[in-house]
Backbone as CSV, one residue per row, in Angstrom:
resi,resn,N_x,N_y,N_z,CA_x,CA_y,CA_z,C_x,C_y,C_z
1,UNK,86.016,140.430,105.255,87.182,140.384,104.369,87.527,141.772,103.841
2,UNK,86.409,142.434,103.684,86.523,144.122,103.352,87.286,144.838,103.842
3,UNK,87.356,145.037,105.605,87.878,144.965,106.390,89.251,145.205,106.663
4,UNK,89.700,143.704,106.362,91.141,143.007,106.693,91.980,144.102,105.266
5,UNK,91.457,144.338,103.755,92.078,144.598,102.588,92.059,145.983,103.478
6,UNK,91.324,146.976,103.796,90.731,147.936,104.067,92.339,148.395,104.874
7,UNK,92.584,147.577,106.227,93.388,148.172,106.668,94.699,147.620,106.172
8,UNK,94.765,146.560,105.319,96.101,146.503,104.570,96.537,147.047,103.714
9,UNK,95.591,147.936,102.764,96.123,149.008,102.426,95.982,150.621,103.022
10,UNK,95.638,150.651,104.021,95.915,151.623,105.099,97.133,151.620,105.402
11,UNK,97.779,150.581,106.288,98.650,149.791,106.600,99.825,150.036,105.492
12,UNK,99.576,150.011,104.362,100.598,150.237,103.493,100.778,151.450,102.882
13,UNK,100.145,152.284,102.765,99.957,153.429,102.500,100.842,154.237,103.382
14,UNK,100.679,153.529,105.017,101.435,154.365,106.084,102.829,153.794,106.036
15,UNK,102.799,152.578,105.570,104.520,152.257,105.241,105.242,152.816,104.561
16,UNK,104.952,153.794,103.408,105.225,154.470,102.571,105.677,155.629,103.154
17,UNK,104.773,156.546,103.901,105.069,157.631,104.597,105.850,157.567,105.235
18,UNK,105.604,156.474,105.958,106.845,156.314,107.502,108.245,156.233,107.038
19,UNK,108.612,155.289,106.163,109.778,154.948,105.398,110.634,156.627,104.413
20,UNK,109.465,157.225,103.943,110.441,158.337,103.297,110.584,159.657,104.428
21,UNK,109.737,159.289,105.417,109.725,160.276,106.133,110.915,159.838,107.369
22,UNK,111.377,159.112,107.261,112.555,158.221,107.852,113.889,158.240,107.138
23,UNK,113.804,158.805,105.777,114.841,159.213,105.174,115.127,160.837,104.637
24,UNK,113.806,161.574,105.960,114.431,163.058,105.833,114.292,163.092,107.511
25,UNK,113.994,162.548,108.392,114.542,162.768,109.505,114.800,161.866,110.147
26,UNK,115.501,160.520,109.551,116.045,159.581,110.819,117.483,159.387,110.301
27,UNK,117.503,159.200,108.682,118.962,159.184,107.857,119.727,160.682,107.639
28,UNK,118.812,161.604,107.288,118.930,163.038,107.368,119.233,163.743,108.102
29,UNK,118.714,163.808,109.200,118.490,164.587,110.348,117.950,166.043,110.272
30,UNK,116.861,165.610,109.093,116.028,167.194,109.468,114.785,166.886,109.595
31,UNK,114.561,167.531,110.998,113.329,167.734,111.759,111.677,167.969,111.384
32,UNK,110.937,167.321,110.133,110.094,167.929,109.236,108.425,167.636,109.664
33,UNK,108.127,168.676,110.393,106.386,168.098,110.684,105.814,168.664,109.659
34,UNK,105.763,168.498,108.646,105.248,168.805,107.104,104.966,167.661,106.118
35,UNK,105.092,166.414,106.676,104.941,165.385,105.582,103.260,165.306,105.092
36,UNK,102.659,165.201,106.148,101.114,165.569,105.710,100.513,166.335,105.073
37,UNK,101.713,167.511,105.034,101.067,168.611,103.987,101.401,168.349,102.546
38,UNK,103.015,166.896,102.730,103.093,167.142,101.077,101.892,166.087,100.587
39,UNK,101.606,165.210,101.562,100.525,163.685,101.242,99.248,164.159,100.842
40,UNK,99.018,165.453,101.203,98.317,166.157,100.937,97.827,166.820,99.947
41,UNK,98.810,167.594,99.429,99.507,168.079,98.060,99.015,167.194,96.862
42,UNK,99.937,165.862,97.378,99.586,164.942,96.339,98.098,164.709,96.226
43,UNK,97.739,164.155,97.242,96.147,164.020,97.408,94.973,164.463,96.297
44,UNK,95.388,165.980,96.617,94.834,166.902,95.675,94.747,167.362,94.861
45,UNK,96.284,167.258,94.227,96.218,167.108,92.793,95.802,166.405,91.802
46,UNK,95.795,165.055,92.514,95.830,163.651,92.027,94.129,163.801,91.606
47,UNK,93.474,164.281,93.189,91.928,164.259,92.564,91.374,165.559,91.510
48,UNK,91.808,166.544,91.546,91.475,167.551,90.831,91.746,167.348,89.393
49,UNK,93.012,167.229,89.353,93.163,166.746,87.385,92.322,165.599,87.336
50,UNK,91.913,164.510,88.265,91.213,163.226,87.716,89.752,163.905,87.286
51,UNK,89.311,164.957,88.071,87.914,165.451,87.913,87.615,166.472,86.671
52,UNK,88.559,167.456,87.029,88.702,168.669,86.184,89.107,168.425,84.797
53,UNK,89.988,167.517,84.773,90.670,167.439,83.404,90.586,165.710,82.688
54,UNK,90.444,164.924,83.458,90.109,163.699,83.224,91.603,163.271,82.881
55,UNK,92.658,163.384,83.313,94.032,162.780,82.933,94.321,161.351,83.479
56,UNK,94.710,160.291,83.482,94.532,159.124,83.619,95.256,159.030,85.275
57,UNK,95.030,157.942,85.674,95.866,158.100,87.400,97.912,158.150,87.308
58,UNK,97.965,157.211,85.912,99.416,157.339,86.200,99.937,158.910,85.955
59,UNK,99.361,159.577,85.239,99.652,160.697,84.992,99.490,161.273,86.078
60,UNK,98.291,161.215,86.803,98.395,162.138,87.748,99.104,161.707,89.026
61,UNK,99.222,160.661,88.970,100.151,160.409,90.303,101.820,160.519,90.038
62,UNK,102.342,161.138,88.886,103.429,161.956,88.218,103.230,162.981,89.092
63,UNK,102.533,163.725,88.306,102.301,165.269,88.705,102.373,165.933,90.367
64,UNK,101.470,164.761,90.676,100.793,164.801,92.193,102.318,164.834,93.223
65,UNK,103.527,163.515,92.428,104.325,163.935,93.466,105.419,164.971,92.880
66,UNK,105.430,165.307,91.638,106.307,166.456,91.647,106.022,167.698,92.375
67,UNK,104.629,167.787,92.197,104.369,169.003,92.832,104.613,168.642,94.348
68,UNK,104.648,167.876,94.839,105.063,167.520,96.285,106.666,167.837,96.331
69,UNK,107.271,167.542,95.499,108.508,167.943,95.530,109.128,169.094,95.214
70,UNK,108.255,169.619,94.143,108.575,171.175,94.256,108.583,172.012,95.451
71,UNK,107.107,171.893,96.491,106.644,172.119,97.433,107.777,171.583,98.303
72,UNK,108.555,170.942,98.442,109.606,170.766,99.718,110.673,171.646,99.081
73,UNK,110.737,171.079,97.966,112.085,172.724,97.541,111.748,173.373,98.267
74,UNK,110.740,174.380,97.697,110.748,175.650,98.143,110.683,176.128,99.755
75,UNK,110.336,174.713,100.453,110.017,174.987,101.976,111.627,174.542,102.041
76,UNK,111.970,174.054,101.243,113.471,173.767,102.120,114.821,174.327,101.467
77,UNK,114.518,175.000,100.711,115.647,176.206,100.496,115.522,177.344,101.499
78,UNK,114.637,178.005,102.261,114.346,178.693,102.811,115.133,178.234,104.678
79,UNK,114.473,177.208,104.650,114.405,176.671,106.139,115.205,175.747,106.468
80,UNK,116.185,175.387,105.861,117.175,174.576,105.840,118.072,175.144,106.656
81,UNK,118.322,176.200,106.703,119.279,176.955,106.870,119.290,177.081,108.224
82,UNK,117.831,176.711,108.584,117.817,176.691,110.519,118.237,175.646,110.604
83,UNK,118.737,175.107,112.445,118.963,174.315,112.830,117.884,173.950,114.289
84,UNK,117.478,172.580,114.475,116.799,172.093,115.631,115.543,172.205,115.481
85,UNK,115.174,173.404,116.483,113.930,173.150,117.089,113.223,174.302,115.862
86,UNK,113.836,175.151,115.188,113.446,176.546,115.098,113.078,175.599,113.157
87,UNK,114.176,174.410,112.524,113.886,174.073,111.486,112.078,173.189,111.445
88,UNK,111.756,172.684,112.862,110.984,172.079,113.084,109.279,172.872,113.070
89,UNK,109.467,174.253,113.802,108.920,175.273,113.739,108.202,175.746,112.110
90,UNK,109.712,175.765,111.253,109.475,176.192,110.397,108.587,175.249,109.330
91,UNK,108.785,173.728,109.293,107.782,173.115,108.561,106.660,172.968,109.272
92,UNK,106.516,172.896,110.626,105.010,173.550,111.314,104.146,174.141,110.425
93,UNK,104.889,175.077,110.377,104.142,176.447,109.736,103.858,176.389,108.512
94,UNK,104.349,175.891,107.962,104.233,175.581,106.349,102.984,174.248,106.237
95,UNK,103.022,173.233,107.127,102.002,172.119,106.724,100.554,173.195,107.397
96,UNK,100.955,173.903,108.233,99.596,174.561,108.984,99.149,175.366,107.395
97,UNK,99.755,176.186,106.831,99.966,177.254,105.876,98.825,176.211,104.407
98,UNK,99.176,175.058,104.452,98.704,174.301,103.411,97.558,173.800,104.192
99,UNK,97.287,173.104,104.900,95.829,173.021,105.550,95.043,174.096,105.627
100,UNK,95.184,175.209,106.125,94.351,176.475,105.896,94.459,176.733,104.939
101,UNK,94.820,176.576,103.433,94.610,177.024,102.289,94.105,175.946,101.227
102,UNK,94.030,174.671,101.628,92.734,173.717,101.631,91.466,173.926,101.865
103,UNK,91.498,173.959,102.978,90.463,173.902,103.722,89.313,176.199,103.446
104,UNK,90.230,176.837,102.954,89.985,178.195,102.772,89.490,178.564,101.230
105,UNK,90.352,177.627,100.258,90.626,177.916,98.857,89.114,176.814,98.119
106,UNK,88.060,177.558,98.547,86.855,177.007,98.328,86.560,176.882,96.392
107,UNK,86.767,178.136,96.027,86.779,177.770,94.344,87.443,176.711,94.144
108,UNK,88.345,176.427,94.046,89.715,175.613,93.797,89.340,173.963,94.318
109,UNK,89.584,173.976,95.806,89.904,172.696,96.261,88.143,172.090,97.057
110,UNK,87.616,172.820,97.374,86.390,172.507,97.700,86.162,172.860,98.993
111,UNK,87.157,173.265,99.568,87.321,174.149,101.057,86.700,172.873,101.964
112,UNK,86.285,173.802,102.617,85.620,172.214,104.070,84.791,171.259,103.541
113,UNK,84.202,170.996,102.318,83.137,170.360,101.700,83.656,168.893,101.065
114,UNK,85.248,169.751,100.519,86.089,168.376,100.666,85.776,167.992,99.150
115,UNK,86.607,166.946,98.660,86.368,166.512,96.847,86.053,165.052,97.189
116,UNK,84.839,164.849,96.428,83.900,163.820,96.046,84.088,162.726,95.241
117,UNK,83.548,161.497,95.199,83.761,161.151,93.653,84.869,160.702,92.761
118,UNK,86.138,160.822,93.458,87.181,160.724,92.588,87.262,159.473,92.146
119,UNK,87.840,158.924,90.976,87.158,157.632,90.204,88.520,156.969,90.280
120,UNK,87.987,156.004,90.213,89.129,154.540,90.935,89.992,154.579,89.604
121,UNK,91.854,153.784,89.680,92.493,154.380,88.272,92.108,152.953,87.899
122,UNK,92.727,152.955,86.601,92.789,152.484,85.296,93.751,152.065,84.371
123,UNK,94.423,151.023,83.799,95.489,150.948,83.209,95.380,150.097,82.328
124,UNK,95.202,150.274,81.255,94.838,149.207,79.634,93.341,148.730,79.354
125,UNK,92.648,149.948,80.149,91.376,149.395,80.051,90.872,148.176,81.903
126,UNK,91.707,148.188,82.428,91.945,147.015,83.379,91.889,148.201,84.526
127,UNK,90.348,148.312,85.610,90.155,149.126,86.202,90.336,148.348,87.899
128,UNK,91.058,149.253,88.579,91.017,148.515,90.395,90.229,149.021,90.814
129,UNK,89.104,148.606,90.455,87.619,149.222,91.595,87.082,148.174,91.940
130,UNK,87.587,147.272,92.967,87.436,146.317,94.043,88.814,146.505,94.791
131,UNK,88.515,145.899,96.106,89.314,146.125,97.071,90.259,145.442,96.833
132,UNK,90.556,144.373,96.517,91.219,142.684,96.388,92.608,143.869,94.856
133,UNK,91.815,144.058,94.032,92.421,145.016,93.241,93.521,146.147,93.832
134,UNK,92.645,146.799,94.431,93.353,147.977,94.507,94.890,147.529,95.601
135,UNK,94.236,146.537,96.537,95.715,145.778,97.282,96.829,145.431,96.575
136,UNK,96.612,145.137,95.438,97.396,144.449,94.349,98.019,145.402,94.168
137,UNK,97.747,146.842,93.504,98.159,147.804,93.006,99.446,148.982,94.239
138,UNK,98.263,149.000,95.469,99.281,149.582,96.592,100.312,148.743,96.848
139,UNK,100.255,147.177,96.616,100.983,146.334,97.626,102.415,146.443,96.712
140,UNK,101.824,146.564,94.975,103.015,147.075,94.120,103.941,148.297,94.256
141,UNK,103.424,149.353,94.825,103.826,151.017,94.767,104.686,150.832,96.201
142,UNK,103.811,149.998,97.623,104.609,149.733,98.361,105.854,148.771,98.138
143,UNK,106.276,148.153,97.513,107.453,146.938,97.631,108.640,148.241,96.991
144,UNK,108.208,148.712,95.931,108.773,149.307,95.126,109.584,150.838,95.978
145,UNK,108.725,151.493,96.301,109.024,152.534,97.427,110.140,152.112,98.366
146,UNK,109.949,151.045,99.107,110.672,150.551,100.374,111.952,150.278,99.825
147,UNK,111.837,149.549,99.076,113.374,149.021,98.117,113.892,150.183,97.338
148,UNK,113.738,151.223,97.105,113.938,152.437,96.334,114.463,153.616,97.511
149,UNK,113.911,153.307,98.583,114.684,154.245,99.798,115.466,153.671,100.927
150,UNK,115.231,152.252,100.641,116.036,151.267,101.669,117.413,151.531,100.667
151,UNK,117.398,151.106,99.631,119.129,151.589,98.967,119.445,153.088,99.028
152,UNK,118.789,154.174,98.767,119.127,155.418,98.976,119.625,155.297,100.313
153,UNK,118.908,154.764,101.094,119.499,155.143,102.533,120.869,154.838,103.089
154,UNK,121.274,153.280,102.297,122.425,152.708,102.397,123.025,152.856,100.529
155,UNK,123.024,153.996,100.648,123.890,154.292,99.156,125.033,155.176,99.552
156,UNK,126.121,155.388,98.774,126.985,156.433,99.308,126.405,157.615,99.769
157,UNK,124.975,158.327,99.141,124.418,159.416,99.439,124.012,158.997,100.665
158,UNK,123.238,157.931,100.810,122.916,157.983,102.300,124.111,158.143,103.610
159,UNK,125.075,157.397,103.239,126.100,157.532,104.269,126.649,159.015,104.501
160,UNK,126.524,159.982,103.144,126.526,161.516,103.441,125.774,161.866,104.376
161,UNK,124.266,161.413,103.741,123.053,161.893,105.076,123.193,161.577,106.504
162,UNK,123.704,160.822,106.605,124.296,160.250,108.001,125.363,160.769,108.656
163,UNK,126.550,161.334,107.796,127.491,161.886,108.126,126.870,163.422,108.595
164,UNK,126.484,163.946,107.941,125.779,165.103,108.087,124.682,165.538,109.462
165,UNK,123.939,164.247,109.706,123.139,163.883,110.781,123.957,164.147,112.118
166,UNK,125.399,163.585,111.688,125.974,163.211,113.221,126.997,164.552,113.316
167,UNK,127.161,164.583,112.301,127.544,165.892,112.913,128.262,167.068,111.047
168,UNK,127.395,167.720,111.397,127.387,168.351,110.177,128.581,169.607,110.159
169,UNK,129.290,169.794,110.889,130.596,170.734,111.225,131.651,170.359,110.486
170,UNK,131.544,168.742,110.745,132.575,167.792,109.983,131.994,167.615,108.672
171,UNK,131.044,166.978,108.659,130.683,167.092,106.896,131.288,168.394,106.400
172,UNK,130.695,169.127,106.716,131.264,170.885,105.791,132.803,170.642,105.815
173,UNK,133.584,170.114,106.562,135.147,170.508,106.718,135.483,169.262,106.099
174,UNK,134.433,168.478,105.390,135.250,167.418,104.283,134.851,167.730,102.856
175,UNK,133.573,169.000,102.698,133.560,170.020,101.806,132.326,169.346,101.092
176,UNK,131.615,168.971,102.293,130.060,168.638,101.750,129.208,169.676,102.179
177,UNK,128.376,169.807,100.634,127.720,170.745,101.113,126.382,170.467,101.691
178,UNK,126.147,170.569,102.856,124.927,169.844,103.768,124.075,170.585,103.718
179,UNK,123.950,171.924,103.398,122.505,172.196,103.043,121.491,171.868,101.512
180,UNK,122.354,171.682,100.776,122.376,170.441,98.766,121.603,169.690,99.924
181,UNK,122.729,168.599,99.986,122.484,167.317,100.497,120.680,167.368,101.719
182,UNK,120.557,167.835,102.714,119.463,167.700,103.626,118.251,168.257,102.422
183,UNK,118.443,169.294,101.750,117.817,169.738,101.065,117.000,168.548,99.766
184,UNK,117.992,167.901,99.267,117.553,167.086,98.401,117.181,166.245,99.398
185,UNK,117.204,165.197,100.741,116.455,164.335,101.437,115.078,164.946,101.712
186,UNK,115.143,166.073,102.036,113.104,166.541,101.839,112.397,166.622,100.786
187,UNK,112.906,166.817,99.747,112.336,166.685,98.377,111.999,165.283,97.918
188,UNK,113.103,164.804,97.995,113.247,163.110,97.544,111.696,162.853,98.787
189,UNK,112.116,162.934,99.939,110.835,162.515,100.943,109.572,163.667,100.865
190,UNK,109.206,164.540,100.210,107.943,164.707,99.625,107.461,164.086,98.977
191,UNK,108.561,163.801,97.424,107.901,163.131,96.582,107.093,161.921,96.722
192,UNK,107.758,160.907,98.139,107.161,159.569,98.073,105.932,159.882,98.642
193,UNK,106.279,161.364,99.738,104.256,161.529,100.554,103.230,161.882,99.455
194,UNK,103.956,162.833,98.397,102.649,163.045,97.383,102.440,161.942,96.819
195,UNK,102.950,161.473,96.457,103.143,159.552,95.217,101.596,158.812,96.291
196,UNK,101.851,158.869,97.750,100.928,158.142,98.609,99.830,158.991,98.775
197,UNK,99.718,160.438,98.621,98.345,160.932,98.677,97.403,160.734,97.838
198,UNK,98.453,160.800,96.129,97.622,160.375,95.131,97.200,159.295,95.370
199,UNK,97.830,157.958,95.792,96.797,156.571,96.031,95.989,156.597,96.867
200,UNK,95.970,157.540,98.204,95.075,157.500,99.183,93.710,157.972,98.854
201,UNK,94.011,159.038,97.916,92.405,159.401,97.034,91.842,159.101,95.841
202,UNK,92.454,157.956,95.290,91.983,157.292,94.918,91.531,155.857,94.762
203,UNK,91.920,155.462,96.476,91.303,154.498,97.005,89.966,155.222,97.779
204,UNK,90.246,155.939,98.579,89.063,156.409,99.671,88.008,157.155,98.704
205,UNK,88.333,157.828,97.635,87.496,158.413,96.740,86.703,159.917,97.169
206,UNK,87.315,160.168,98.669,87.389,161.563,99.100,87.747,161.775,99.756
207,UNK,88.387,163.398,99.600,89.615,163.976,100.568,89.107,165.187,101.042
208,UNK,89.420,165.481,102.287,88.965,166.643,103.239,90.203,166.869,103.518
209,UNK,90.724,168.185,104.621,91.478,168.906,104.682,91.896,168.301,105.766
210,UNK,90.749,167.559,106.728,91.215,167.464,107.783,91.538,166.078,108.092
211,UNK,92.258,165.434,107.204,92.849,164.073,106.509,94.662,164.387,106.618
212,UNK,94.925,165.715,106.227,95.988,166.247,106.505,97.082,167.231,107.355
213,UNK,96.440,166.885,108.886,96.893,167.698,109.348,97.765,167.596,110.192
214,UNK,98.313,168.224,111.294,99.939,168.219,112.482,99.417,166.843,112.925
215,UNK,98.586,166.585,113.208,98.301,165.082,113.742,98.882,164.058,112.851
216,UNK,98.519,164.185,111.693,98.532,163.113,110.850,100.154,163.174,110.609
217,UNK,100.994,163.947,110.666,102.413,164.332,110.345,103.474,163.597,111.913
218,UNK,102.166,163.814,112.935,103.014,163.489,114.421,102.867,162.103,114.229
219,UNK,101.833,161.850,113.828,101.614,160.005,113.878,102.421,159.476,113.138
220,UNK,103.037,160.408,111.939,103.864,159.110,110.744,104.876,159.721,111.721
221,UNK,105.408,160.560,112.316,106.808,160.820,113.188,106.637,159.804,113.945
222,UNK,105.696,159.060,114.794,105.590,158.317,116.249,105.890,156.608,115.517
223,UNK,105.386,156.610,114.432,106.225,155.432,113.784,107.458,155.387,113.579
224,UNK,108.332,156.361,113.031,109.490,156.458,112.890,110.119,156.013,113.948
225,UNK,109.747,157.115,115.085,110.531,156.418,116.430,110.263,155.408,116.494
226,UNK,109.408,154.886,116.880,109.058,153.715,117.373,109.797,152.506,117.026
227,UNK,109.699,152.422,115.138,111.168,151.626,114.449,112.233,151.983,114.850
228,UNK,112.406,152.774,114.727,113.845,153.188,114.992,114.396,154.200,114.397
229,UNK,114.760,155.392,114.586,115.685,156.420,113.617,116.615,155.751,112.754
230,UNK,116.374,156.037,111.194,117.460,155.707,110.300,117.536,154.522,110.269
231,UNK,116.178,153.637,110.408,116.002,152.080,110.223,114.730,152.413,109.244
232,UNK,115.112,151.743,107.822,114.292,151.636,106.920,113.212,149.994,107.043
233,UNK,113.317,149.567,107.551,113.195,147.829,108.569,112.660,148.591,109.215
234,UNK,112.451,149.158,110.202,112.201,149.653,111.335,110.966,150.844,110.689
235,UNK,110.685,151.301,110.074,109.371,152.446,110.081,108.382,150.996,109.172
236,UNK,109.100,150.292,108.569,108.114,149.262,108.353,107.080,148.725,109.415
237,UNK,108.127,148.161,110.472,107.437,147.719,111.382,106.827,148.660,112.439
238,UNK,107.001,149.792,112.645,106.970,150.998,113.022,104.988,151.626,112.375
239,UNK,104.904,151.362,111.185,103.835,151.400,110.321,102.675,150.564,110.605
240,UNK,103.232,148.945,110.673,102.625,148.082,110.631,101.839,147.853,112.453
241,UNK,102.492,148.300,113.195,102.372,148.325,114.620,101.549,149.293,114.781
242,UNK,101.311,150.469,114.889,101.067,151.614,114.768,99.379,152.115,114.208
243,UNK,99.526,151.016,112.703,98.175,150.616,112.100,97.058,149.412,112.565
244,UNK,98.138,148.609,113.024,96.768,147.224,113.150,96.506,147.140,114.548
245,UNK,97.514,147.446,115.615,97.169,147.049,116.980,96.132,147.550,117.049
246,UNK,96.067,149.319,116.899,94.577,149.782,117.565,93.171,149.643,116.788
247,UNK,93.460,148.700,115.613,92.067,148.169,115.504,91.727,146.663,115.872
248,UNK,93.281,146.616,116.952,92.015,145.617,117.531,90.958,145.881,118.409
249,UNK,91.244,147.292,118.863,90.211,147.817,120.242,88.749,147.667,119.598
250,UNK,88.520,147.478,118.445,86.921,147.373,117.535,86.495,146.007,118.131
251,UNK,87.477,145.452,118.712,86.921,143.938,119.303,86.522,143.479,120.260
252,UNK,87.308,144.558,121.091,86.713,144.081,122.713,85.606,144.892,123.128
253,UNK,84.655,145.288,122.730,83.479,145.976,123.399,83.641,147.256,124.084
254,UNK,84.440,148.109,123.230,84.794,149.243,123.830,83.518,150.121,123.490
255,UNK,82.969,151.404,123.695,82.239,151.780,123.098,82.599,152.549,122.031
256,UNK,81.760,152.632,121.047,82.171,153.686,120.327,82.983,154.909,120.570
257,UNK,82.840,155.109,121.264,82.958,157.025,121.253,84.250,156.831,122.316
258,UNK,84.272,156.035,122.943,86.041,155.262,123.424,87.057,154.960,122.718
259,UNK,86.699,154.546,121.605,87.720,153.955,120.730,89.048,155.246,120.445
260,UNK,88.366,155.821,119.716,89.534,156.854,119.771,90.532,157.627,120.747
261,UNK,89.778,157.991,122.224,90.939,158.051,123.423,91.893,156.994,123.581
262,UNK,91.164,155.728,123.260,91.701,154.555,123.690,93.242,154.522,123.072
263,UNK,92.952,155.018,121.667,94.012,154.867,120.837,95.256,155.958,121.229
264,UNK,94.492,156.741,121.662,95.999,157.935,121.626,96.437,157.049,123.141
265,UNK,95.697,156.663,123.907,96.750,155.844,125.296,97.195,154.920,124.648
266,UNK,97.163,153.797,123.593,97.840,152.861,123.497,98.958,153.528,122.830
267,UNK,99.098,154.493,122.158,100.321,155.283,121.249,101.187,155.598,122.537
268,UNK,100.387,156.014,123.651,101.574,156.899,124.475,101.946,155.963,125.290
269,UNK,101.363,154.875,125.673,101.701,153.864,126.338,103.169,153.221,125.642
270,UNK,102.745,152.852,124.532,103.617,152.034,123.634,105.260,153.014,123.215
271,UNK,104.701,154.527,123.400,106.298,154.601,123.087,107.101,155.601,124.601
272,UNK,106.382,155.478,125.960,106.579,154.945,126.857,107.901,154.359,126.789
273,UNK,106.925,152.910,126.968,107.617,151.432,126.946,108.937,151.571,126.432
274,UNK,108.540,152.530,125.401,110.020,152.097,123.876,111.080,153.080,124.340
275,UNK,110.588,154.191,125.047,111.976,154.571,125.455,112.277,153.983,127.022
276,UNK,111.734,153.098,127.699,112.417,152.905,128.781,113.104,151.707,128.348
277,UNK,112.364,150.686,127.375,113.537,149.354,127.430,113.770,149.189,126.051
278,UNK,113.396,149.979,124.838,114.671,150.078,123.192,114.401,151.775,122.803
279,UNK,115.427,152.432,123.730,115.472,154.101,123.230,115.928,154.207,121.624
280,UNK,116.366,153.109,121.194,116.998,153.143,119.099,115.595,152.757,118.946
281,UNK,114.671,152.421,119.272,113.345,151.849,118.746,113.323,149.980,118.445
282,UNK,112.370,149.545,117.534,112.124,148.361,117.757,113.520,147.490,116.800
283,UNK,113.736,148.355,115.847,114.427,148.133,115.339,115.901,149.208,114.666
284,UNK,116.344,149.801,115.361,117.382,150.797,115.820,118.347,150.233,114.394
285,UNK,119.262,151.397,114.154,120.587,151.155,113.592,121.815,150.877,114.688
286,UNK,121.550,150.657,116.083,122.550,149.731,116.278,121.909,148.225,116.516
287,UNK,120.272,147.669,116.374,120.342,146.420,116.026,120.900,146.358,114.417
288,UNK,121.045,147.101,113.301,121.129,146.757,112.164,122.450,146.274,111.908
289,UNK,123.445,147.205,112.785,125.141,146.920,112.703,125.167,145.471,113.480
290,UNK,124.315,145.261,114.493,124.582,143.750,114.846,124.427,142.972,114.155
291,UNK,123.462,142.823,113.618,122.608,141.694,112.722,123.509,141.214,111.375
């Protein structure tokens, strides 16, 4: 039963990511392999004030995603300004830039040794340190998240982001300013990755560097597709697919030390498949205009 909670809030944790990271590059259209660095961000803040300073979790899971959002400002006033492959480059470099300064910044963050210990939160005296608990608590932060960027996405702002997506020549010549606009969709989508790092460490109760890295940023991208670009429905299921299939491979007698190849073929297998027979993904914005 440990288990089953174990990967449902895994499972939800990655719904979170997938979903805001779906509203800076599937509603948006900017290219960002940096979400891991802000989940990250959060991560670490979240555990350091819990240790260092003893500030309560809601507080720090405040903090945890502003500073995630500051942190996309500043990467995205800079790099906004590119277009394609070269904007894609540029948050590269920036999530690489924050993993090596994790993993380096040994006074501070604990460098490769990683932070320990971080203590389960707390709210009126009423602590989630059981699993059954802490589901309760993610399964809250998740409903809330999804419904909070599922309307952004279909809000007038979102239909900017979209306009902008498809072609941003025309946005400017209706006197939008699309670098504001993309700019605030990476911020807004930091904030929800730090909001999820802070819960991720203080469910798992320790964070290493290498929890956050281009991998972990390609995998919440391979959900996105997979749902569908600019389907908030779609990185749900995108999340949920993504998370539970490959633990079923723990079942069939694979060996250990298999399991994990196994998984990157069922990823490449599976989105394969998805571009030869649903290139919008499982759940595309042109199933959404049908429906």
């Amino acid at each position: 039963m440990d288990y089953v909670i174990w990967v449902a809030v895994i499972t939800e944790l990655f719904i979170i990511l997938s979903t805001s990271l779906n509203l800076t590059v599937g509603v948006a259209g900017v290219l960002s392999l940096a979400h891991a660095a802000f989940y990250g961000i959060g991560a670490y803040c979240s555990a350091l004030l819990s240790q260092n300073i003893g500030t309560p979790f809601w507080f720090n899971v405040l903090v945890g995603s502003a500073l995630a959002g500051v942190f996309g400002l500043l990467l995205g006033i800079p790099s906004l300004k590119l277009r394609g492959d070269y904007m894609a480059i540029a948050t590269l470099g920036f999530g690489e830039i924050i993993r090596v300064g994790l993993n380096n910044w040994e006074s501070f963050t604990g460098g490769a040794a990683g932070i320990a210990g971080i203590p389960r939160p707390s709210l009126f005296g009423f602590r989630f340190d059981s699993p059954e608990r802490y589901l309760v608590l993610v399964s809250f932060f998740t409903v809330v998240s999804v419904i909070i960027i599922y309307r952004i996405a279909n809000s007038p702002f979102g239909n900017i982001l979209k306009a902008i997506r498809e072609d941003p020549v025309a946005a400017e010549a209706l006197g939008k300013n699309t670098t504001y606009y993309k700019i605030l969709a990476l911020v807004i989508g930091s904030v929800f990755a730090g909001m999820t790092g802070a819960l991720y460490a203080c469910y798992i109760t320790f964070i290493h560097p290498s929890n956050f890295t281009l991998f972990e940023s390609i995998f919440v991208l391979c959900m996105v597709v997979l749902g569908g670009m600019g389907s908030i429905k779609g990185s749900v299921i995108g999340a949920i697919v993504l998370v539970t299939l490959p633990e079923l491979l723990r079942f069939v007698g694979i060996p250990s030390g298999l399991v994990a190849p196994c998984r990157q073929i069922l990823y490449s297998i599976a989105l394969i498949f998805l571009m030869l027979f649903r290139p919008r993904g499982i759940w595309g914005e042109s199933d959404i205009t049908k429906s």
